[in-house]
N, C-alpha and C positions, 0 to 999 in steps of 0.2 A: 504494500500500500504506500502511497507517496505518503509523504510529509508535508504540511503546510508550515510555513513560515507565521509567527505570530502578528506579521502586517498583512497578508493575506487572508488570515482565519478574520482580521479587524475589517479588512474590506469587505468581504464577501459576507459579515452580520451587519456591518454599516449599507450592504447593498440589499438586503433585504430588510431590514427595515425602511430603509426608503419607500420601498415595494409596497410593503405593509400601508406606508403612512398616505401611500398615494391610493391605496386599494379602499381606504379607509374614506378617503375624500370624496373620491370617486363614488363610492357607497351616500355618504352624506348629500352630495348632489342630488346622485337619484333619488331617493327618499325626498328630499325636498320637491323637487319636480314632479313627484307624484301628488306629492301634498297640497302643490298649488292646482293640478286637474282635478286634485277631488274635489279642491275649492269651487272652481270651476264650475264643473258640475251638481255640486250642492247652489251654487248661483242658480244656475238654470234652473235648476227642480224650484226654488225661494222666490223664482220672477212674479210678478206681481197677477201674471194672465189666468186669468180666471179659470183655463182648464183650454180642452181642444173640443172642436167641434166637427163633427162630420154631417155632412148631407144627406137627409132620408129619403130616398128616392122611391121605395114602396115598402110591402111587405120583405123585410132579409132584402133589401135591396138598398146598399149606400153609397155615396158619391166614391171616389178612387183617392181623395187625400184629406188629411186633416189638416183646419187651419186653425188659429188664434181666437179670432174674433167670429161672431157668429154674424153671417151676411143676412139672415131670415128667419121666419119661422120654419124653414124645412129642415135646417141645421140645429142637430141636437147633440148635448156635452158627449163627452166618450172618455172613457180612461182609457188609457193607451196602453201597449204591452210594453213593458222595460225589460229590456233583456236582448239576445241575440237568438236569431234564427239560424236555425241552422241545414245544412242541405238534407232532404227532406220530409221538412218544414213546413208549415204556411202560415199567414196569420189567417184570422179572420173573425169578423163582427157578431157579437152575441147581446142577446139583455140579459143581467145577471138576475140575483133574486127581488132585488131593489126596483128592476127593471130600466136601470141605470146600462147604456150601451158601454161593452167596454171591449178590444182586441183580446183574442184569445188565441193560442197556439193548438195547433195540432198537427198529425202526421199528413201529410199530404198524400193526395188521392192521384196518385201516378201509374200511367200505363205502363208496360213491360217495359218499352222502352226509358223510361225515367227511371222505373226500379234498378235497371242492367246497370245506367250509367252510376246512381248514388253507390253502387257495390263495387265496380270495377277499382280496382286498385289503380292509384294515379299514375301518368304516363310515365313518367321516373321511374315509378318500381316496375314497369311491366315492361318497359324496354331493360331493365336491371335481372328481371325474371327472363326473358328471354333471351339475352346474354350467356348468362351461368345457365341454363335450363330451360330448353325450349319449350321441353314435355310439363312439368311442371307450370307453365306459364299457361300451355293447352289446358290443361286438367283444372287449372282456378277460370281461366273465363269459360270451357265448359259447364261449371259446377254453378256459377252463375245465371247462365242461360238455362239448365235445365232447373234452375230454380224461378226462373221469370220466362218461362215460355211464352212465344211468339202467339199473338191471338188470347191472350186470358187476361184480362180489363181490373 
């Protein structure tokens, strides 16, 4: 095993602590930066707007955006859904027990086609799969398909 010299063992805990004090700042930064988006964000939730409003356009039948202020009597309040959607997903309009409108999530109503693609593994791994193992690659998007067959709604 080498030997370190006593100004080398000094440099190399002087070079990491440096590391440390910069890891440490760098930490401090982010934490603050998050702090000022949650501020942020707790702004916008604390804005003064009365709520959001959607347009009734019949029975289960609403305008396609919410805005701020209400343009009319057709436009009625809606709580909104907080959160992310994700693929698939869907939102969609309900009255709750209040009978108060509000966004709801649920699993989206997709044909075979929509189911193949939300399963397919992303292009990366399937060019990655097909690389190292062709058959293998055949055998997940077969398994796929005969799980979302052609023709079944």
């Amino acid at each position: 095993m080498p030997k370190y010299t006593p100004e080398q063992i000094k440099e190399r805990n002087d070079k990491v602590e440096t590391e440390m004090l910069e890891a440490q700042k760098q930490y401090e930064i982010e934490q603050e930066q998050a702090q000022i988006q949650k501020e942020k964000q707790q702004a916008k939730l604390d804005n003064s707007i009365d709520g959001y409003y959607v347009q009734v356009l019949g029975d289960n039948e609403y305008g396609p955006q919410m805005v701020t202020t209400k343009k009319d009597d057709s436009y009625e309040l809606i709580i909104p859904f907080v959160g992310q959607v994700t693929k698939g997903y869907e939102l969609y309009v309900a009255r709750n027990d209040a009978g108060i409108l509000e966004q709801r999530i649920r699993e989206a109503d997709l044909d075979y086609a929509g189911k193949r693609k939300n399963e397919y593994p992303k292009l990366a791994d399937q060019l990655d799969m097909i690389y190292h193992d062709i058959d293998a690659w055949r055998e997940t998007i077969k398994e796929i398909k005969n799980r979302n067959p052609k023709g079944e709604e």
